[in-house]
One Martini backbone bead per residue (centre of mass of N, CA, C, O) as a GRO file, in nm:
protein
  324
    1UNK     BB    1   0.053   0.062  -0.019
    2UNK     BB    2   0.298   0.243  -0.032
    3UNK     BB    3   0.379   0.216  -0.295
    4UNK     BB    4   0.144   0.306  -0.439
    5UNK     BB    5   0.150   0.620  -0.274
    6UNK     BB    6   0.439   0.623  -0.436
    7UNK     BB    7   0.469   0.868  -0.671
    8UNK     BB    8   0.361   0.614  -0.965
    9UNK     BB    9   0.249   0.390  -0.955
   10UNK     BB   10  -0.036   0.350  -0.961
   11UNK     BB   11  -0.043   0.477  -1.246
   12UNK     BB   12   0.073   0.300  -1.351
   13UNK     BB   13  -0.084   0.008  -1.276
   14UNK     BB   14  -0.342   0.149  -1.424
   15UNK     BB   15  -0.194   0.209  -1.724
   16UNK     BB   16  -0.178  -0.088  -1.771
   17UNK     BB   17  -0.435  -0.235  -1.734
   18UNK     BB   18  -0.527  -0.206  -2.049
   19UNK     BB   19  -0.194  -0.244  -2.147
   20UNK     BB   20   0.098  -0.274  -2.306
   21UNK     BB   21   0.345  -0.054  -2.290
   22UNK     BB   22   0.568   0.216  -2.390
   23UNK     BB   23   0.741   0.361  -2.258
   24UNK     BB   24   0.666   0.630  -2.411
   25UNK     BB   25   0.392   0.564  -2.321
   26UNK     BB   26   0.394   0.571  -2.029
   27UNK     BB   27   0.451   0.836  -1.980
   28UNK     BB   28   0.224   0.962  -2.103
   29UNK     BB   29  -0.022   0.832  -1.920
   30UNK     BB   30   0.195   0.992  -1.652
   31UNK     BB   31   0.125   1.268  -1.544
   32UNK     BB   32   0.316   1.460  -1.385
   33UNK     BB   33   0.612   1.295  -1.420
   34UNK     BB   34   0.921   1.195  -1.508
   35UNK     BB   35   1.077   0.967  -1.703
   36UNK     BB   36   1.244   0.880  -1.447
   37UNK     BB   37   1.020   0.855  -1.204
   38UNK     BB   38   0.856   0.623  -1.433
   39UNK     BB   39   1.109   0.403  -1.401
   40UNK     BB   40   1.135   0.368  -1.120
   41UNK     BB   41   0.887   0.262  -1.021
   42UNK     BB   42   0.863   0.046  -1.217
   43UNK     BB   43   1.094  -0.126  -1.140
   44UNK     BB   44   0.952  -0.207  -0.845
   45UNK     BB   45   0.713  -0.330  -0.961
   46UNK     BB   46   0.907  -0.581  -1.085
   47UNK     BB   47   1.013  -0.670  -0.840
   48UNK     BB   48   0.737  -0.747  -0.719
   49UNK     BB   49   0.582  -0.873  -0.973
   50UNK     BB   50   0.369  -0.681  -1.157
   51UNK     BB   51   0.578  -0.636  -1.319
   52UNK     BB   52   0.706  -0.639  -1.719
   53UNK     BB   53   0.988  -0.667  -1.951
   54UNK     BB   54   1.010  -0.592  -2.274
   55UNK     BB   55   1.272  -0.646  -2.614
   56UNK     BB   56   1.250  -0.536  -2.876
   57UNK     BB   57   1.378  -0.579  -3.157
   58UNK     BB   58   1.625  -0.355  -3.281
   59UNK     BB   59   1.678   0.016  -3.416
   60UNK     BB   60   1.596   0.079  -3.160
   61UNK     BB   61   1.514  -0.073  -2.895
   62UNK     BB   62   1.221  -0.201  -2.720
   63UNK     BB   63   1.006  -0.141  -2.453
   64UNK     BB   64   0.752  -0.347  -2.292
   65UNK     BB   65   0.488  -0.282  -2.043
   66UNK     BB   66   0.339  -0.532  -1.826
   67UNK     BB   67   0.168  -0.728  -1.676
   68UNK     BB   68   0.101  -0.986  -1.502
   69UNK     BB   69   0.049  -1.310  -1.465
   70UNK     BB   70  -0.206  -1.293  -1.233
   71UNK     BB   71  -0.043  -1.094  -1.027
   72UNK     BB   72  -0.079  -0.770  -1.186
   73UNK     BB   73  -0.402  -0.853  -1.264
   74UNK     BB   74  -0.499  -0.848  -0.974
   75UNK     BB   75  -0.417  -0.581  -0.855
   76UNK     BB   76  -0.572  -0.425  -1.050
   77UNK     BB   77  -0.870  -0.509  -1.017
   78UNK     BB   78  -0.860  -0.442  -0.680
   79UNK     BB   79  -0.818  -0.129  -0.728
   80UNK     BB   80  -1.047  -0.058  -0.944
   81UNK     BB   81  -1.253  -0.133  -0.738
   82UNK     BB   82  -1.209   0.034  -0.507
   83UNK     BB   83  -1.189   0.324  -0.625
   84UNK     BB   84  -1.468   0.308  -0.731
   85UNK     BB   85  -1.588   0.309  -0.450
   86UNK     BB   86  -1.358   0.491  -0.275
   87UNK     BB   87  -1.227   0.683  -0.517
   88UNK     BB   88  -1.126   0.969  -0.679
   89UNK     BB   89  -1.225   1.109  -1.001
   90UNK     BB   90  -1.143   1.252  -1.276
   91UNK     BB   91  -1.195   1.326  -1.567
   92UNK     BB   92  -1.044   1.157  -1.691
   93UNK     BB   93  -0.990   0.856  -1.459
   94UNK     BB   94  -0.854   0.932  -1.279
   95UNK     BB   95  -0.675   0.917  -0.967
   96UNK     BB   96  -0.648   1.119  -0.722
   97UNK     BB   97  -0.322   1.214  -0.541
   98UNK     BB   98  -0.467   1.201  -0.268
   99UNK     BB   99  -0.584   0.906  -0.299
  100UNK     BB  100  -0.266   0.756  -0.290
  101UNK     BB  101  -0.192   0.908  -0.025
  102UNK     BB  102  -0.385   0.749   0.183
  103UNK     BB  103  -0.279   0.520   0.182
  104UNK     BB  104  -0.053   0.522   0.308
  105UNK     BB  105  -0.199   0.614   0.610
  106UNK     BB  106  -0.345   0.360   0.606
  107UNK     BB  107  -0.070   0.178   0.675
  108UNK     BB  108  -0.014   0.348   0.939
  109UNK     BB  109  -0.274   0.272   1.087
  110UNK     BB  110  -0.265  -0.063   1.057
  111UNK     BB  111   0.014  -0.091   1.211
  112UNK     BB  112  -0.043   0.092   1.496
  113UNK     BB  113  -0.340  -0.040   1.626
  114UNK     BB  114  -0.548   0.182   1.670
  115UNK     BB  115  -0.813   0.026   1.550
  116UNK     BB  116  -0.896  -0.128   1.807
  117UNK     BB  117  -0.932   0.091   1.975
  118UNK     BB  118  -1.143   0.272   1.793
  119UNK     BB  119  -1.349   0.034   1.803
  120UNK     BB  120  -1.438   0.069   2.098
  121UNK     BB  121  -1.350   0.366   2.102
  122UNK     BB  122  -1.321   0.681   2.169
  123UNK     BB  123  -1.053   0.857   2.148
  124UNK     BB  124  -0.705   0.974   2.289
  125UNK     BB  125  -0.427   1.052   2.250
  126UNK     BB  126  -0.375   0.898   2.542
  127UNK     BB  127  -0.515   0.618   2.454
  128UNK     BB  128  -0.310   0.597   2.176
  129UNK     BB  129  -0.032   0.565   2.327
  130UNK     BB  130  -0.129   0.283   2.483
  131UNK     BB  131  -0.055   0.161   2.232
  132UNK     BB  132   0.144  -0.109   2.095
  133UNK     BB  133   0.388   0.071   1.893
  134UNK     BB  134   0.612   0.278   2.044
  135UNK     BB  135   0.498   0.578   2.036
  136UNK     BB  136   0.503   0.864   2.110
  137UNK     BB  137   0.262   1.107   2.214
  138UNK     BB  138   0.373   1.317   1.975
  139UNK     BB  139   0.316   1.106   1.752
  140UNK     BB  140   0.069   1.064   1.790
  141UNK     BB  141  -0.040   1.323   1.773
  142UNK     BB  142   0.051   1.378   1.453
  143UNK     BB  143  -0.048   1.128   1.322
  144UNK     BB  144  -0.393   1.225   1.397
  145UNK     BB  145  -0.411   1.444   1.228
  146UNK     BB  146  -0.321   1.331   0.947
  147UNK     BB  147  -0.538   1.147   0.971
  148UNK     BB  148  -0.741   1.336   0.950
  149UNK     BB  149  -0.670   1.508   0.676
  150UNK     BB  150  -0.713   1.217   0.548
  151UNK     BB  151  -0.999   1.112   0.616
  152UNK     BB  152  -0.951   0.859   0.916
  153UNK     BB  153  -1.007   1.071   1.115
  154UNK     BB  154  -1.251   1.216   1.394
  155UNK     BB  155  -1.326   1.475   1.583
  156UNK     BB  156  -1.421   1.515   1.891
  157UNK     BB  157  -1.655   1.580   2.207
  158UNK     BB  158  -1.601   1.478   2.524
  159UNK     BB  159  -1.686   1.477   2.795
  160UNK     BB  160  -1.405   1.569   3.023
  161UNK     BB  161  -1.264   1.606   2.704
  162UNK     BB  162  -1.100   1.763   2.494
  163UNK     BB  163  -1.045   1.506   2.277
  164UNK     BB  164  -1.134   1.310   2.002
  165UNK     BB  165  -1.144   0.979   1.829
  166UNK     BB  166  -1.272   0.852   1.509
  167UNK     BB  167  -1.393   0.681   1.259
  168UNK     BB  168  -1.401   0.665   0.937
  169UNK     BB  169  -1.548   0.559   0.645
  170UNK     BB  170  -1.366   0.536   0.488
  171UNK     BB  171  -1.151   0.350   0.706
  172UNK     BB  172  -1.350   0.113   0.672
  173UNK     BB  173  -1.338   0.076   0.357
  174UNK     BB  174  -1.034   0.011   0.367
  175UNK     BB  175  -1.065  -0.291   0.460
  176UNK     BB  176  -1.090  -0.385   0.150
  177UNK     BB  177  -0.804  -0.394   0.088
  178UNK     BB  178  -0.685  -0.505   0.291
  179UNK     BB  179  -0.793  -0.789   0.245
  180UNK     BB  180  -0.693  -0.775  -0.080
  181UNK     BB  181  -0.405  -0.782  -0.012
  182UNK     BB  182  -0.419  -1.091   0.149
  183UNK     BB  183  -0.482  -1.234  -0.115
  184UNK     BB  184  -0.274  -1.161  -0.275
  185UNK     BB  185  -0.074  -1.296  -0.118
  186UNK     BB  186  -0.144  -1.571  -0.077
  187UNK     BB  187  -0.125  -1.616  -0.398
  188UNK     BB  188   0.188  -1.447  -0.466
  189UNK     BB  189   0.373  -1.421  -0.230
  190UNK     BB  190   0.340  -1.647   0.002
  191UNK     BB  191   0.352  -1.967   0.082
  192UNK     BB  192   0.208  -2.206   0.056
  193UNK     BB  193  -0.006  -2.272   0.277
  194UNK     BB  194  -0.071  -1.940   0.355
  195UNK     BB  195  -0.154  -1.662   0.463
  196UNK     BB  196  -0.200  -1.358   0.438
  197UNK     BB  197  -0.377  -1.313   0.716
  198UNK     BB  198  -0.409  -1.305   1.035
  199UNK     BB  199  -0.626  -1.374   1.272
  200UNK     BB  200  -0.644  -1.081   1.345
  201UNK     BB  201  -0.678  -0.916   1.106
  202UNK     BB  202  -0.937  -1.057   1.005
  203UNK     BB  203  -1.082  -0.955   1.230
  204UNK     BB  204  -1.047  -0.669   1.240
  205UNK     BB  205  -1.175  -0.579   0.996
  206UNK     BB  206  -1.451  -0.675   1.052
  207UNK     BB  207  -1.404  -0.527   1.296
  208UNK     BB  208  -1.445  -0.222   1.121
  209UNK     BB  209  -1.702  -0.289   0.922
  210UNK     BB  210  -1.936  -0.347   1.045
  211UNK     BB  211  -2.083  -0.085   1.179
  212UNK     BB  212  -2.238   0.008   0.884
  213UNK     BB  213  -2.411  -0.204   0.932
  214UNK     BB  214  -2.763  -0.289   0.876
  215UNK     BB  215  -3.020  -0.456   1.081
  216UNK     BB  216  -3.349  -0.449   1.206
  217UNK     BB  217  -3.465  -0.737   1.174
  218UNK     BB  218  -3.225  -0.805   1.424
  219UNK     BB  219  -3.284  -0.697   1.658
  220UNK     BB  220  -3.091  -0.827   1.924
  221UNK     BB  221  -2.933  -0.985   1.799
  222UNK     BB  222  -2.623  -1.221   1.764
  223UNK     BB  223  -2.245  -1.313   1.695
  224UNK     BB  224  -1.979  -1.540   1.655
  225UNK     BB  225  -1.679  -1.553   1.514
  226UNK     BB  226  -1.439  -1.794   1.475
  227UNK     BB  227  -1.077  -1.765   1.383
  228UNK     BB  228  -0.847  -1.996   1.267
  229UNK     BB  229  -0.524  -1.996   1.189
  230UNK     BB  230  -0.404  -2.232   1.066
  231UNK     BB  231  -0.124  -2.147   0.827
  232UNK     BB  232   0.005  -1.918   1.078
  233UNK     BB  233   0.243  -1.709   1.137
  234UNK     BB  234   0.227  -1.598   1.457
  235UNK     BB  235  -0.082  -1.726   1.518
  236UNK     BB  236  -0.400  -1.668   1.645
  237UNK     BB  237  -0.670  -1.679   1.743
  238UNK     BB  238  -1.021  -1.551   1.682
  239UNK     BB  239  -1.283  -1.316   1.745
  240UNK     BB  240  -1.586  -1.203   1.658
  241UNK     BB  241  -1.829  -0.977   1.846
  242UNK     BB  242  -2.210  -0.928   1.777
  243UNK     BB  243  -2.464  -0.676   1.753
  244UNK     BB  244  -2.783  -0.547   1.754
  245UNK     BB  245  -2.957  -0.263   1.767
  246UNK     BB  246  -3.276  -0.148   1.770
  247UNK     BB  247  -3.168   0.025   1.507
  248UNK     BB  248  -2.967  -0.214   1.368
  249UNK     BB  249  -2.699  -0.189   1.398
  250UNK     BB  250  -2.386  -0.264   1.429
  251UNK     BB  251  -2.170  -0.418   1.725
  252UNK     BB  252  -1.898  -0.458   1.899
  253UNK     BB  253  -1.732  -0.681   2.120
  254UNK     BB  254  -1.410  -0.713   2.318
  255UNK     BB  255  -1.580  -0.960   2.428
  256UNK     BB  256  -1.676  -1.234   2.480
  257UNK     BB  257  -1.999  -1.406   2.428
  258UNK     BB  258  -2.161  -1.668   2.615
  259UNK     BB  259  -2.444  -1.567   2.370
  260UNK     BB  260  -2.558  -1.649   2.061
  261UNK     BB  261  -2.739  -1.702   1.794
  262UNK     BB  262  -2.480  -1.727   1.594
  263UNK     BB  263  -2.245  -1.918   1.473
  264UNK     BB  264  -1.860  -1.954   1.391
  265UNK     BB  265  -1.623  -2.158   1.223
  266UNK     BB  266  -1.320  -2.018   1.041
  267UNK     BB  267  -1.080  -1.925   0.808
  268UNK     BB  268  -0.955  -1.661   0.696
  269UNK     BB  269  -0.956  -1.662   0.431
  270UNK     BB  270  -1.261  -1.743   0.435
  271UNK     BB  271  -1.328  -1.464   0.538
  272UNK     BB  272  -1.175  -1.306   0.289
  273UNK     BB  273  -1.371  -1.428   0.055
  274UNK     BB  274  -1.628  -1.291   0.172
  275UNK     BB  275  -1.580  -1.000   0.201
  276UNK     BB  276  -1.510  -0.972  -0.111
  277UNK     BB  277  -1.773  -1.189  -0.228
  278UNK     BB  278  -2.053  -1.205  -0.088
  279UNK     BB  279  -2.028  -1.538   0.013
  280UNK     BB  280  -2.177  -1.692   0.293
  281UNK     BB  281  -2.252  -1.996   0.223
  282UNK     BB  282  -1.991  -2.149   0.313
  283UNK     BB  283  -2.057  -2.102   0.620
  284UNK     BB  284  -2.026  -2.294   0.945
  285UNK     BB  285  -2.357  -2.248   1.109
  286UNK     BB  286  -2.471  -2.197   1.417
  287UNK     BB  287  -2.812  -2.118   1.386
  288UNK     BB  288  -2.880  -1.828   1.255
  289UNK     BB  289  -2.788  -1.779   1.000
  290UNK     BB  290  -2.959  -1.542   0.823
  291UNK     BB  291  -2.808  -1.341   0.966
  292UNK     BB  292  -2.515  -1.349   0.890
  293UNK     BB  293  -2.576  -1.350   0.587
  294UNK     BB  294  -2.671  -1.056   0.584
  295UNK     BB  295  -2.471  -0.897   0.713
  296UNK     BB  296  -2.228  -1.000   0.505
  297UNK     BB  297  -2.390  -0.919   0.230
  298UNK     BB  298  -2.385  -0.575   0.342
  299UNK     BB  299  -2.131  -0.541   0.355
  300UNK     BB  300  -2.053  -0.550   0.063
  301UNK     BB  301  -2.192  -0.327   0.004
  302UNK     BB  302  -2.045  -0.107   0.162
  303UNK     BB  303  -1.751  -0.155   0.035
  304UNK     BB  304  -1.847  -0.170  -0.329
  305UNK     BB  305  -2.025   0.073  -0.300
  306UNK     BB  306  -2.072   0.416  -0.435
  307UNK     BB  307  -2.052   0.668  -0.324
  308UNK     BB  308  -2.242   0.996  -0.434
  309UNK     BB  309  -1.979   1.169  -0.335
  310UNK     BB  310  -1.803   1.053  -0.554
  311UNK     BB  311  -1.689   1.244  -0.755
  312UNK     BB  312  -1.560   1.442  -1.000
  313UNK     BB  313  -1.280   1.661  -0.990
  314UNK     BB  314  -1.096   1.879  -1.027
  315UNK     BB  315  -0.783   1.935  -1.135
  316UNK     BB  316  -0.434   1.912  -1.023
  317UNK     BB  317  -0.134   1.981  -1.021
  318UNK     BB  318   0.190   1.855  -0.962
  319UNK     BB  319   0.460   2.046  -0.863
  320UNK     BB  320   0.671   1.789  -0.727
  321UNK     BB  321   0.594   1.489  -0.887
  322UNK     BB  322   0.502   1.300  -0.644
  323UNK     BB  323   0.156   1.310  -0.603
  324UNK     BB  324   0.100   1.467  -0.294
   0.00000   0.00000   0.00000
């Protein structure tokens, strides 16, 4: 996510999903930065496996640059998936350059762990500094309004304290990138027979983007998914307790809860598979699973359908190159 938000990449990317193109055709498709800015980009985006160069024989020899199969044509179409659903389109259809910076700050919010803490309650600057992330006070603090600035959390004021955050729908919404790179590194990245997401992770993303959903037919009822490690590195199982309330909200508890409506317990995979592809029928539920297929099946129209408000903008050139 950091090399997408930073400087041509996500653009090379973006403008390779249509078809192959030559350098000189490469450079022209991203405008906006120098032909060597264009190089180096690309150069990284080939070292991680998502694009390849081939050399057409000639004098003078030509350089032809294309998504790899299907390594860099699958993370093509999660990111215009995301993009279509999540970001904000320039006039000509491009993708807006403050859009790209945000990756980079959603994956700066996702590594420090503040989200957690955040799903259980409005936090304030000193309740996300005692999350176990290494940063001091100053940086919690500085980082948190970076976020803020980046529509990734909304301040507000709570009884007996200065100022406090919580998730905004978008840092929400991100949590569906989030997932759809755990599964491309699944298929990609790591070896064979490991997940791209720890059971922590994948549990994470779901209290994250619960909160969204509706089911007022369900007010009152509860569910469990309990998430298997699988064969994860470093993982343990984890568990999402969730219930509805009066109003229909979707809800998690931080702690686990000792009866609920429908239970389910599947591997992390699976539940990113679920996320995902919006197709619920295949986890092994014990309980009202309609209750749980509704939610789930929900979930996925709140990540993947693109909100009226993001329309396209006026069109604004990067002065320095960088694309942020």
């Amino acid at each position: 996510m950091r090399l997408l938000s930073a400087g041509a990449s996500g653009a090379i990317l973006m403008g390779l999903g249509e078809g192959p193109l030559r350098t000189k055709e490469l450079t022209e498709r991203v405008p906006g930065y120098a032909p060597r800015t264009v190089y180096r980009y690309a150069s990284k985006l080939t070292e991680l496996g998502v694009v390849e160069r081939h050399e057409e024989p000639g004098v003078p020899s030509k350089v032809v640059h294309s998504l790899t199969k299907p390594c860099g044509r699958e993370l093509y179409e999660l990111v215009e998936a995301y993009a279509h659903a999540s970001l904000t389109r320039l006039p000509n259809a491009q993708i807006d350059a403050h859009d790209w910076g945000s990756l980079g700050l959603l994956a700066d919010l996702w590594e420090s762990g503040m989200i957690e803490a955040l799903n259980v309650a409005p936090c304030s600057p000193t309740e996300l500094a005692k999350v176990e992330h290494g940063l001091s006070y100053h940086q919690v603090n500085r980082r948190a309004n970076l976020f803020a600035i980046g529509g990734l959390l909304e301040e507000m004021s709570i009884a007996g304290r200065r100022r406090a955050y919580v998730l905004t729908d978008k840092a929400r919404r991100g949590m569906a990138l989030i997932a759809g790179i755990g599964r491309w590194r699944r298929r990609h990245i790591v070896p064979e027979g490991l997940t791209g997401l720890t059971p922590r992770e994948g549990g994470g993303v779901l209290r994250t983007t619960l909160p969204p959903v509706t089911v007022p037919e369900y007010a009152g009822k509860s569910f469990g998914i309990e998430i298997q490690a699988e064969n994860v590195a470093g993982g343990n199982d984890d568990a999402v307790w969730a219930s509805v309330k009066p109003d229909g909200v979707v809800f998690t508890h931080p702690e686990p809860q000792p009866e609920v409506d429908c239970r389910v317990r599947t591997g992390v995979a699976k539940l990113v598979d679920v996320i995902l592809d919006g197709s619920p029928e295949g986890l092994p539920a014990e309980g009202e699973r309609h209750l749980l297929d509704t939610c789930l099946s929900r979930l996925h129209a709140v990540l993947w359908a693109k909100p009226p408000a993001l329309e396209p903008v006026a069109a604004t050139a990067a002065t320095d190159g960088s694309g942020l």
